[in-house]
C-alpha positions in Angstrom: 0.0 0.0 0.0 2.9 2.3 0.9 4.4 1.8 -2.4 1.3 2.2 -4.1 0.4 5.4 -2.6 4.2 6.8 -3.5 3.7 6.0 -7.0 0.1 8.0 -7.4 2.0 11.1 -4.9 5.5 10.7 -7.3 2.8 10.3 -10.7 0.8 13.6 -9.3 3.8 15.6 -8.5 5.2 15.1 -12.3 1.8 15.7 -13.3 1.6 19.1 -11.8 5.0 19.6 -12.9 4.1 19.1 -16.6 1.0 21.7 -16.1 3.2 24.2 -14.6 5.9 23.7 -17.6 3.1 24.0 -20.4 1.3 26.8 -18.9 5.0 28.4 -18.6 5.3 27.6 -22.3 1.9 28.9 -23.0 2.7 32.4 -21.1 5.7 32.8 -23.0 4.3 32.2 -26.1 1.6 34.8 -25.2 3.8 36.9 -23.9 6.2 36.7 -27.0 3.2 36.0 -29.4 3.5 39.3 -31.1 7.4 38.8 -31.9 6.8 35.0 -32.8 4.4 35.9 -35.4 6.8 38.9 -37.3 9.5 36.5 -36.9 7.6 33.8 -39.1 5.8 36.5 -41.3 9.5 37.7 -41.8 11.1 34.3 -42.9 8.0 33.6 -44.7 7.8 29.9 -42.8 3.7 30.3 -42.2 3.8 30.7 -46.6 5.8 27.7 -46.6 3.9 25.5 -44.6 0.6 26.5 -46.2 2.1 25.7 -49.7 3.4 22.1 -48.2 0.1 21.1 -46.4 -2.6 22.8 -48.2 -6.2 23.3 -46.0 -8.1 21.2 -48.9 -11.9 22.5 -48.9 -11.5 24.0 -45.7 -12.8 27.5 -45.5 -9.8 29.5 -45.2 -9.6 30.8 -41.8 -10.0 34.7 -41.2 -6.4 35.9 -40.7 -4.8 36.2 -37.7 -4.7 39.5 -36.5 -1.7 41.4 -37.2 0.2 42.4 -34.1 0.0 46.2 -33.7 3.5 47.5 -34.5 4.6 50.7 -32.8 3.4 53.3 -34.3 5.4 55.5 -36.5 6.0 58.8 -35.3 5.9 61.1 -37.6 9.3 63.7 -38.0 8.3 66.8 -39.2 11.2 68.7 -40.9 11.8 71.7 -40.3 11.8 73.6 -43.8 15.0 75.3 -45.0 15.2 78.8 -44.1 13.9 80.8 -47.2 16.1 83.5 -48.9 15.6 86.7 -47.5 13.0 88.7 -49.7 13.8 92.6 -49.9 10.1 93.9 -49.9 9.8 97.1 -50.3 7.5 98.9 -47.6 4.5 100.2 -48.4 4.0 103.9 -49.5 2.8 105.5 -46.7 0.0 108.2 -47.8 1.0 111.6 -46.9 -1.5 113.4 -44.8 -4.3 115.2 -46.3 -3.0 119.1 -46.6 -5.4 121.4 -45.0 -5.7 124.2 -48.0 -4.6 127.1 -47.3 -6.9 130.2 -47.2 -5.4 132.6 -50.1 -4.9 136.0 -48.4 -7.7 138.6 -49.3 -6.8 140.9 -52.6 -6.3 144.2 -51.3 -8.7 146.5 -52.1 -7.8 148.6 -54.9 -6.9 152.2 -54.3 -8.2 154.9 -55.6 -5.5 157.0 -57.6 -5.8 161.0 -57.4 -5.6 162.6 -61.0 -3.7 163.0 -62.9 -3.3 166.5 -62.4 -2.8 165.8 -58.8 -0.3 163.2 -58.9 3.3 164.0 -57.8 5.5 164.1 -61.4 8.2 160.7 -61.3 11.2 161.5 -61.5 13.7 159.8 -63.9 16.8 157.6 -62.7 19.6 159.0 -64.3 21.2 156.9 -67.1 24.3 154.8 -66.1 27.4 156.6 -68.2 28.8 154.4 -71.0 32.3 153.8 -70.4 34.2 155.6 -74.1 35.2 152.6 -76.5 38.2 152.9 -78.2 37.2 153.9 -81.6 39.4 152.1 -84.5 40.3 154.1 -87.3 42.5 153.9 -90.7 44.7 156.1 -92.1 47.1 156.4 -95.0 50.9 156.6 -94.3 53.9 157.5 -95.9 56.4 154.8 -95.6 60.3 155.0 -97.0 61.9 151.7 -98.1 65.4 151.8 -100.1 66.1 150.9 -103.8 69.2 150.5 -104.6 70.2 151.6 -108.2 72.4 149.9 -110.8 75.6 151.6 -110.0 75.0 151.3 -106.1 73.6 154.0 -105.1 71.3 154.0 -102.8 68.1 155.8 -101.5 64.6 155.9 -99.9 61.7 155.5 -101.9 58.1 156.4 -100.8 55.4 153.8 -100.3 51.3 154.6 -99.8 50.1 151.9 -97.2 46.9 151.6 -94.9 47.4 152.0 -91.4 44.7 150.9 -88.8 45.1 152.9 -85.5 43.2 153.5 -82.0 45.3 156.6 -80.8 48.7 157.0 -82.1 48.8 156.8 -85.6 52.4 157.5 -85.9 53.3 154.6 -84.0 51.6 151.8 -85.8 53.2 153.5 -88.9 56.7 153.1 -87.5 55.9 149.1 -86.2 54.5 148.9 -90.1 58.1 151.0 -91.3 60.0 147.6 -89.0 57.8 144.8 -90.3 59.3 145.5 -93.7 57.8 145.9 -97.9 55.0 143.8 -98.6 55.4 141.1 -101.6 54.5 143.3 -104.0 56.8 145.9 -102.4 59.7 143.5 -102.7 58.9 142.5 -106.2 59.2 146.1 -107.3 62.8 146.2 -105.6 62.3 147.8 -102.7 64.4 146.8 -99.9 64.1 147.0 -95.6 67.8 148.4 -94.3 66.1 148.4 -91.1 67.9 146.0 -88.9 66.6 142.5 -88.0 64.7 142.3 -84.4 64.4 146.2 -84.6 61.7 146.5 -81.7 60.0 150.1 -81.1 59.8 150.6 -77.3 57.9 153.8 -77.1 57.5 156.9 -78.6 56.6 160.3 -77.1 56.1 163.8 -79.1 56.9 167.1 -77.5 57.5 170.3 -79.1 57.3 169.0 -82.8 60.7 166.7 -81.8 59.7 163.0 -81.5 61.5 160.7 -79.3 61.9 157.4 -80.5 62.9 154.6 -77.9 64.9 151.5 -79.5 65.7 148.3 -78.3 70.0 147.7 -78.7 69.5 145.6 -82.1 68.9 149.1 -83.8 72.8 150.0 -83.1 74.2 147.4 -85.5 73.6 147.3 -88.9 75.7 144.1 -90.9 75.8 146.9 -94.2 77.9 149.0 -92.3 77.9 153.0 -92.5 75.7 152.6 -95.8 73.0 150.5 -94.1 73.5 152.7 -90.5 72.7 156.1 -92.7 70.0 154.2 -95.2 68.0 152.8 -91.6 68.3 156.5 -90.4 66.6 157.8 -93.5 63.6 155.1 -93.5 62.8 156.3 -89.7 63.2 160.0 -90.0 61.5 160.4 -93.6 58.4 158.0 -92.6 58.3 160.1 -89.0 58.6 163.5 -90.5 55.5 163.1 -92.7 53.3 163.8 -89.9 52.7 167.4 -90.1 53.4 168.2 -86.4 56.8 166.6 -86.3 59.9 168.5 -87.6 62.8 166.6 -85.8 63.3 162.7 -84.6 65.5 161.9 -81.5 67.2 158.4 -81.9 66.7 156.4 -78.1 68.7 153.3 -77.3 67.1 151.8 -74.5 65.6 155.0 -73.5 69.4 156.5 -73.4 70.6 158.9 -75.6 73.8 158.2 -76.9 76.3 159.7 -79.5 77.1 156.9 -82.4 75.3 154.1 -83.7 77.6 150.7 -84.8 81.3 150.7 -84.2 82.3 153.1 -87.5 80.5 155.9 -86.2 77.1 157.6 -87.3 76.3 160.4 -84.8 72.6 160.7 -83.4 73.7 162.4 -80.4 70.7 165.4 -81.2 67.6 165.3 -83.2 68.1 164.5 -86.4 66.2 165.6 -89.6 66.0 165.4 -93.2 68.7 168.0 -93.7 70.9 165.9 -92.1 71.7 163.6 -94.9 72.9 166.1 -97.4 
């Protein structure tokens, strides 16, 4: 009996044991259900072993319920920052202008007549300041021919002269300049020497003084060219009618001899002079 009884405690002990081990199995596979299934939807095994074993007429059984993944969480981006947009702001509107009330016309009044009414009186004209008044005259001008034998001599010339004030001395700077062309082509010849420049010339008591620069000292003729240069400034100076005499100047000094053989100017000269 004793031995009987151990077997049924021993056979109920492993009985219990096997309960407690399947319902361990079955909590686990609860528990893990969910992972079990996506493992064999992953490998594709519950495909395989419908394809093997087929369900024949059997109404195919609903599906099993897919476990519920996690749900996806959705990530919202953030969206690049957009370029920066220069907008130009809005045109403000000016404030409405109040008009302004246009000051009253002032009464007209009344003018006395004419008879009554004090007589203007006149500004006085600004005086005109005197223009220089251009005028032309025609001088006498002496240039030299020389002759076939050599001799030599001044010979008159008519030409215009354009002047503001001193006549004679734009005929003397026309006397330096020299013959025209047509002058030259008719032989006539300028003694005068080259660079001659008039300084100045003055007028007192019918004698003109007449200011040369040194080049009028030197003449590369000689005595013949001194005395033929002499004659071309005191004929064409002497043709004014208020001048009798012409005083030769060297750099506003008088002095006694022009060039180094000697022709005296130390006084006024004039045509008498020359023989």
């Amino acid at each position: 009996m004793a031995k009987t009884r151990g077997k049924k405690r021993g056979g109920s002990i492993g009985i219990l044991f096997w309960v407690a081990f399947i319902l361990l199995i079955v909590v686990i596979f609860l528990y893990n259900r969910p992972t079990i299934e996506r493992t064999l939807e992953n490998t594709g095994l519950v495909e395989v072993v419908r394809e093997r074993f087929g369900r024949g007429d059997r109404q195919p059984s609903e599906p099993l319920p897919t476990p519920q993944s996690e749900p996806e969480v959705a990530i919202e981006l953030e969206p690049a920052d957009p370029e920066p947009v220069e907008r130009t702001p809005a045109p403000q509107a000016e404030p409405e202008r109040q008009p302004v009330p246009e000051p009253a016309a002032p009464e007209p009044q009344s003018r006395p007549p004419a008879d009554q009414q004090p007589p203007q009186q006149r500004q006085p004209a600004e005086p005109v300041p005197d223009q220089p008044v251009t005028r032309t005259r025609v001088s006498k001008l002496y240039f030299i021919r020389v002759t076939d034998d050599g001799q030599i001599f001044p010979e008159q010339v008519n030409r215009s002269v354009t002047f503001t004030n001193n006549p004679m001395t734009q005929t003397l700077h026309a006397l330096i300049t020299g013959p025209t062309i047509e002058e030259l082509n008719a032989g006539l010849l300028n003694l005068v020497p080259e660079n001659t420049q008039l300084i100045s010339a003055a007028v007192r008591d019918g004698t003109a003084y007449l200011n040369f620069n040194e080049a009028f000292r030197f003449n590369p003729m000689g005595v013949e060219g001194l005395v033929a240069q002499l004659q071309q400034v005191v004929f064409s100076t002497t043709e004014f009618d208020t001048i009798v005499r012409v005083q030769i100047l060297i750099e506003g000094q008088k002095v006694n001899y022009l060039g180094g053989d000697g022709v005296y100017i130390g006084e006024p000269l004039d045509r008498s002079s020359f023989g």
